[in-house]
N, C-alpha and C positions, 0 to 999 in steps of 0.2 A: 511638188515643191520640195527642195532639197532642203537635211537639215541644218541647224545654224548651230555652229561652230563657238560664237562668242557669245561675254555675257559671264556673267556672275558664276553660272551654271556651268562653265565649261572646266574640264580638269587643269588646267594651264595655271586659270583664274582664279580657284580655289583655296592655295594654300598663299593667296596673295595680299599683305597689307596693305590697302590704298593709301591711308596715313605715312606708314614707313615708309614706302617707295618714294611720294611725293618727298619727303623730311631728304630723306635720302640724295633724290635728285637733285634738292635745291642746295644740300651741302657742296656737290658735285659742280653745279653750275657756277657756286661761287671761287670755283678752283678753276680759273680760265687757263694756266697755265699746264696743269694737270690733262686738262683734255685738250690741247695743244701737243703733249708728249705724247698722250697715247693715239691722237690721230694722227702725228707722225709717225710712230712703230706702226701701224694698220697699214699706213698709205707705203710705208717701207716694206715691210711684208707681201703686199698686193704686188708691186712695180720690181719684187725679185719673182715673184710667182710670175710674173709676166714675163720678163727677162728668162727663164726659166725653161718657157714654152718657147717662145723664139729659138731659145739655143737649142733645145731639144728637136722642134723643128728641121731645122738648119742641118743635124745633124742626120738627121732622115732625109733629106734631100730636098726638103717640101718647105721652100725658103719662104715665110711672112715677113710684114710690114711689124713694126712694136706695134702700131695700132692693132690690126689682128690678131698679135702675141696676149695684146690688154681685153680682145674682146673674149678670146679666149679664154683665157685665164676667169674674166670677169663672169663667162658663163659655167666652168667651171665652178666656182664659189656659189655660184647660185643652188646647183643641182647638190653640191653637198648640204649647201645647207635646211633644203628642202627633204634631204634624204635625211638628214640628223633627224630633224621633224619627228620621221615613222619610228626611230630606233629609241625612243626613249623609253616610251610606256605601250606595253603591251595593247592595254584594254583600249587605249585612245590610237592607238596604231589600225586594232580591225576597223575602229570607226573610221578613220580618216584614211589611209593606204585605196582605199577606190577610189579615192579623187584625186593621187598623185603619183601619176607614172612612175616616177623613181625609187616608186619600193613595191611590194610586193606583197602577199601572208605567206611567202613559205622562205622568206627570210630572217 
């Protein structure tokens, strides 16, 4: 049986207020217009990363679709942000880095 990752117990989870966070959230949720702006800078940021990889592409000679450019891109975004994961803390890195291809222990 592999080990479990979540829960109270896990180092992520530990320096976490559940109070604050909810307080927090629900400040946040009452700002509709706020997270209207910041998921347009996100979806802005995404759709030039994408634009990006097309022209990049294109330039190489290896001409994609924007759809291929956006899936790119989108996997992209994934594998970074799966690799950020490993590079934060050391001690939770050895524990986790076996289970995720994109990093390593001698990084």
């Amino acid at each position: 049986m592999s080990p479990v990752y979540t829960g109270a117990s896990h180092p992520l989870t530990q320096g976490i207020d559940g109070a604050k966070l909810d307080a927090v959230l629900d400040a946040l949720m009452r700002q509709p217009g706020a997270l209207l702006r910041v998921f347009g800078w996100q979806l802005a940021g995404y759709m030039l990363g994408a634009l990006e990889v097309y022209w990049a592409l294109s330039l190489l000679n290896q001409p994609v679709s924007m759809g291929e450019a956006l899936a790119v891109e989108a996997l992209t975004q994934a594998y970074d942000t799966r690799r950020s994961w490993c590079l934060r803390d050391w001690s939770f890195r050895r524990r986790l880095c076996w289970r995720l291809p994109a990093c390593s222990a001698s990084e």
